[in-house]
C-alpha positions as CSV (number, residue, x, y, z in Angstrom):
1,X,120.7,97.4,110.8
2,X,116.6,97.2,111.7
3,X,114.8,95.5,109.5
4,X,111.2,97.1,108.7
5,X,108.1,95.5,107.4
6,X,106.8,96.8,104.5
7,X,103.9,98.1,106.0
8,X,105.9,100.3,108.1
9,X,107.4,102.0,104.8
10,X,103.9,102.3,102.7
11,X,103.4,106.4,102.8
12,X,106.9,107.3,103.7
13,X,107.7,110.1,101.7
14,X,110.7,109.4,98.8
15,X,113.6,111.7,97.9
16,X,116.2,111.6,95.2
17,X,120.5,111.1,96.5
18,X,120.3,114.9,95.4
19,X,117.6,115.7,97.9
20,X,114.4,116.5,95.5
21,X,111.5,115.5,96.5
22,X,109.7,112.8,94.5
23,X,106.8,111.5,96.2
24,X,105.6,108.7,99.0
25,X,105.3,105.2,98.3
26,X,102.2,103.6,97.9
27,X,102.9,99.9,97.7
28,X,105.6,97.4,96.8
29,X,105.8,95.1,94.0
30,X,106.4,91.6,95.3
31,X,107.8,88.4,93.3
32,X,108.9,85.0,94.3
33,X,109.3,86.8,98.1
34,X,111.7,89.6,97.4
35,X,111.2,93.2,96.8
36,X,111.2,93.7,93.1
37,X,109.5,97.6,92.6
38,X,107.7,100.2,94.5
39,X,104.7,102.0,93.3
40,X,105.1,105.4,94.2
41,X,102.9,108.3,94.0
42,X,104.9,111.4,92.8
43,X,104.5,114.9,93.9
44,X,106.2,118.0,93.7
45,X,108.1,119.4,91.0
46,X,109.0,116.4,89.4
47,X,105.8,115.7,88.1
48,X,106.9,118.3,84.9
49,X,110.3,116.0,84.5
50,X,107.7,112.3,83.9
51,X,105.4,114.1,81.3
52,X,102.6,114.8,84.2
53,X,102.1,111.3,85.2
54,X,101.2,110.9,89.1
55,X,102.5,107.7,90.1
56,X,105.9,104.8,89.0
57,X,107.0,102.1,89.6
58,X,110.8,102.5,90.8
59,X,112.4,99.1,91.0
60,X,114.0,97.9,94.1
61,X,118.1,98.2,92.7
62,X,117.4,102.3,92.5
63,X,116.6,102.2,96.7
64,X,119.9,103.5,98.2
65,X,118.2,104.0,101.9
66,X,115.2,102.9,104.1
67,X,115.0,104.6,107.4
68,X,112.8,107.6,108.1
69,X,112.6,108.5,104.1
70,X,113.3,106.6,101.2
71,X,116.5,107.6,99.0
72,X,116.4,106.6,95.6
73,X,119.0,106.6,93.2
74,X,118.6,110.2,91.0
75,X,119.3,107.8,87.7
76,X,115.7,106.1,88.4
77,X,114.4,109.0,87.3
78,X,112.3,108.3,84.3
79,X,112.6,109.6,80.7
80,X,111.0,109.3,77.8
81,X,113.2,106.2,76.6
82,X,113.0,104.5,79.9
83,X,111.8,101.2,80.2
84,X,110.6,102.7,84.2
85,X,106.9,102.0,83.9
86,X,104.7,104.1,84.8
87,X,101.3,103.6,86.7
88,X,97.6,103.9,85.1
89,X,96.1,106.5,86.7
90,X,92.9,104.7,87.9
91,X,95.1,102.5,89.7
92,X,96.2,105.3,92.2
């Protein structure tokens, strides 16, 4: 197992276990020195599916994979009655 730096995984581009598209990441949420979210900035269709927002916050249990992509959980995707938040638009 290689262990990246996060700096290597800002942009990387973020699919679902099912193989959709959702976007590239855009920074990670840090507390106490662990990995709690990343802020990623969505893109292709499933910007219909989050109500037209651009960007979430995806927190850290939803990552399956890290390699060459990001694989995240298809469950993190949010809904209206998630507690996922998601990101103001003036901060992307």
């Amino acid at each position: 197992m290689r262990i990246k730096k996060i700096s290597e995984v800002i942009g990387q581009k973020v699919y679902t276990d099912s193989g959709d598209y959702f976007g590239e990441i855009e920074e990670a949420n840090l507390s106490e020195n662990k990995i709690e979210g990343w802020r990623i900035k969505v893109g292709g269709s499933i910007i219909s599916l989050i109500g037209g927002a651009r960007g979430v916050i995806i927190p850290h249990q939803f990552v399956k994979a890290i390699s060459d992509v990001f694989i995240i959980n298809k469950a993190a995707l949010p809904n209206p009655d998630s507690d996922i938040q998601e990101v103001p638009e003036d901060l992307i």
